[in-house]
C-alpha positions in Angstrom: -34.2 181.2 40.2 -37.4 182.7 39.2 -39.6 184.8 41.4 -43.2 183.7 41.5 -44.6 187.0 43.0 -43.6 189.1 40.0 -46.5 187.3 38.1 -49.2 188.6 40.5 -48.0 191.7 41.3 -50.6 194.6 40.8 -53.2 192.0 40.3 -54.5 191.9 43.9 -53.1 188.9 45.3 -49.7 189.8 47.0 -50.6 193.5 47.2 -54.0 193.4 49.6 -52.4 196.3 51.9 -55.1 198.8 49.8 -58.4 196.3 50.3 -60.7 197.8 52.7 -62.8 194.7 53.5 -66.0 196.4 51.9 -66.3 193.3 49.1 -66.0 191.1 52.0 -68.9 192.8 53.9 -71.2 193.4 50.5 -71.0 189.3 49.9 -71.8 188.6 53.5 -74.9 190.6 53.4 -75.7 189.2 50.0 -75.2 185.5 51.6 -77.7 187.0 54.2 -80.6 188.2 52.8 -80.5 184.7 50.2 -80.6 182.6 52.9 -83.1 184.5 54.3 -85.1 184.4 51.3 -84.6 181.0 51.2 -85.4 180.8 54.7 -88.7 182.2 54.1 -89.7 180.5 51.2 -89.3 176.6 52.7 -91.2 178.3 55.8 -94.3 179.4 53.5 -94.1 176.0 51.4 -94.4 174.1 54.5 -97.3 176.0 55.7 -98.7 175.9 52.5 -98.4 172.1 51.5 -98.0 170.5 54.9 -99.4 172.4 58.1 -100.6 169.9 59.6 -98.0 167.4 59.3 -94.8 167.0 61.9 -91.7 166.2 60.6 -91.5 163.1 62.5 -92.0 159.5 61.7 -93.8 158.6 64.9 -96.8 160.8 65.6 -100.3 160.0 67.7 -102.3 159.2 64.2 -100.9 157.7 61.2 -99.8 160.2 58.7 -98.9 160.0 54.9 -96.0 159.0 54.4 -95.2 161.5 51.6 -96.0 164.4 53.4 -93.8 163.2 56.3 -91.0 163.4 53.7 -92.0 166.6 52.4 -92.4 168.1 55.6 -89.1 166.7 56.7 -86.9 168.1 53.5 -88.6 171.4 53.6 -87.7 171.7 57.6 -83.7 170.6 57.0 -84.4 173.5 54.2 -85.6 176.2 56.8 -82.9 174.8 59.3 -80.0 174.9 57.3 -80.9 178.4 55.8 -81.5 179.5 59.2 -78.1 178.1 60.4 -76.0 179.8 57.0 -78.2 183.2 57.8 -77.1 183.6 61.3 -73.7 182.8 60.4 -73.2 184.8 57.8 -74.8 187.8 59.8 -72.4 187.4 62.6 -69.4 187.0 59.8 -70.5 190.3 58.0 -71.0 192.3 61.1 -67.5 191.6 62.5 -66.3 192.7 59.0 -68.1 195.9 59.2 -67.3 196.8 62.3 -63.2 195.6 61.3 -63.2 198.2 58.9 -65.1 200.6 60.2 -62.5 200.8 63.3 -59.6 200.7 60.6 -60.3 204.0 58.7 -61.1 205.5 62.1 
């Protein structure tokens, strides 16, 4: 019979008992702040290239149907980034404050 845990054995995947969870909170605030970043640039580009344009095909005047589109993209952009930034904010705190409360 051969024994399959003697191949990752001081390599970090049977023995986590050390791991602190501070690799886990470092990539959740990295996840953060880029979807922030994100966040913020698909906000200024739709100021920038469409501010007067709602991202909705039915609107009081006829509108371009180009900047429609681009307005709609850049909003699913802000959206999404906004969705994966709150997330990941909520993720990372409870992380932090997990291993904060296990070295106490």
């Amino acid at each position: 019979m051969i024994n399959i845990n003697d191949a990752f054995a001081g390599h970090g995947i049977v023995a986590v008992w050390w791991w602190n969870g501070s690799e886990a909170v470092n990539a959740g605030w990295k996840i953060f702040l880029l979807s922030l970043a994100l966040f913020a640039i698909a906000f200024g580009a739709e100021r920038l290239l469409v501010p007067d344009i709602v991202p909705i095909g039915f609107a009081e005047e006829p509108q371009p149907l180009l900047s429609v589109q681009t307005a709609f993209v850049l909003r699913a952009i802000e959206l999404i980034a906004g969705s994966v930034a709150a997330l990941s904010l909520v993720i990372t705190l409870g992380a932090w404050v997990r291993s904060t409360r296990s070295h106490a």
